[in-house]
N, C-alpha and C positions, 0 to 999 in steps of 0.2 A: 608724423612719420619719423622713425629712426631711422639715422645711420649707421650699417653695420662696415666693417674693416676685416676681413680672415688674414691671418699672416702665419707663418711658422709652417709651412710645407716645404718640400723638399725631397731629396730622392736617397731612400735608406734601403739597407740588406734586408732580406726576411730576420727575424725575430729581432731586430730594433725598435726603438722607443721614439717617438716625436708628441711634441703638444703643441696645438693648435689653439690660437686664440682670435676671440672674434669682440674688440672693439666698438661698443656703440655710445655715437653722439646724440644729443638733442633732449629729453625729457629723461627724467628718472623716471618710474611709476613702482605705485606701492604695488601693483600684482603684475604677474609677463610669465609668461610663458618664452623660453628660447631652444633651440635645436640645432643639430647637426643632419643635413644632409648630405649625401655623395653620389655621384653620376660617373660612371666608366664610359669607355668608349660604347657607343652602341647601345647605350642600357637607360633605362629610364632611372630617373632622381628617386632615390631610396632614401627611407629614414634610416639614421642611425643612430642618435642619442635626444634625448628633450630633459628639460628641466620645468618643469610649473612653481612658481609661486603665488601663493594666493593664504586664504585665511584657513586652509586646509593645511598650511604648511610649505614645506621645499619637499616635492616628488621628483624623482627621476627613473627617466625608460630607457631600455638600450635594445635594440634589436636585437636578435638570437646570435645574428652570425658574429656582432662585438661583443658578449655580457661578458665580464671576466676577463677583459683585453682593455676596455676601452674605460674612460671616467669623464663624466660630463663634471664639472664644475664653474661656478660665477663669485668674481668677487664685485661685491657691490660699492665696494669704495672706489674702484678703477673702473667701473660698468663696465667688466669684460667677462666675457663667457670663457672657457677653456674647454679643450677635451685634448684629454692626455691618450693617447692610444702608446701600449704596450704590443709587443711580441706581433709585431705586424707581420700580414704575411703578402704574396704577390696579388689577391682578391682584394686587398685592402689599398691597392688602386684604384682612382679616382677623383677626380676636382668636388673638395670637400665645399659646401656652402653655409653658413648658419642662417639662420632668422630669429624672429622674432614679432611678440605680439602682444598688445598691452590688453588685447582684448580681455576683460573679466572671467569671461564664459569659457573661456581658451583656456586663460590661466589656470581658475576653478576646476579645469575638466579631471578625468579620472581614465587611464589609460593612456596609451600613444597615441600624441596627436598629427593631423593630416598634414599634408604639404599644405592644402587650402585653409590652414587654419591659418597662415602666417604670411601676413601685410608687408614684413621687410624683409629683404634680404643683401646677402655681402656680394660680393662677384667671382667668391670665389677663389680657393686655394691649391694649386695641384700636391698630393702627394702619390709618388710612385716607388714600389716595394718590389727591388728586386728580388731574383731565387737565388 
């Protein structure tokens, strides 16, 4: 099992920048799959961003409501995930979570993967966007 860490939320204007990083201990693995999801009040856990590595390469997905706002990225020497979110707006409220999954078949896959595809997760970061 990993552990993940979110840090870097906070509470910005609409059309401000934050990046969020998500920290994981315990094993490297050569393939993993990791992601960003978000939960508003009221609302069920949405995906937002995923990264896959695997022998297919580095993919990344972003949800409709972030494409062109938001950038998933990982650096593998600090085993941290990031997502850089641009030009926020007050919908882009929400306790951001990452995860994370070394599973093969996760990593391998092709498309946006499930909340259920992912074994770890962080506890979680509030960001909230004023109007």
């Amino acid at each position: 099992q990993v552990q993940l860490v979110e840090s870097g939320g906070g509470l910005v204007q609409a059309g401000d920048s934050l990046r969020l990083s998500c920290a994981a201990s315990g094993r490297t693995f050569s393939s993993y799959a990791m992601a960003w999801f978000r939960q508003a009040p009221g609302k069920e856990r949405e995906f937002v961003a995923a990264v896959r590595f695997s022998w297919r390469g580095t993919n990344t997905y972003y949800a409709d409501s972030v494409k062109g706002r938001f950038t998933i990225s990982r650096d593998n020497a600090k085993n941290t995930m990031y997502l850089q979110m641009n030009s926020l707006k007050p919908e882009d409220t929400a306790v951001y979570y990452c995860a994370a999954t070394a599973d093969h078949q996760v990593a391998a896959g092709i498309g946006m993967p499930r909340r259920a595809d992912f074994s770890s997760w962080g506890q979680g970061t509030q960001v909230t966007v004023s109007s």
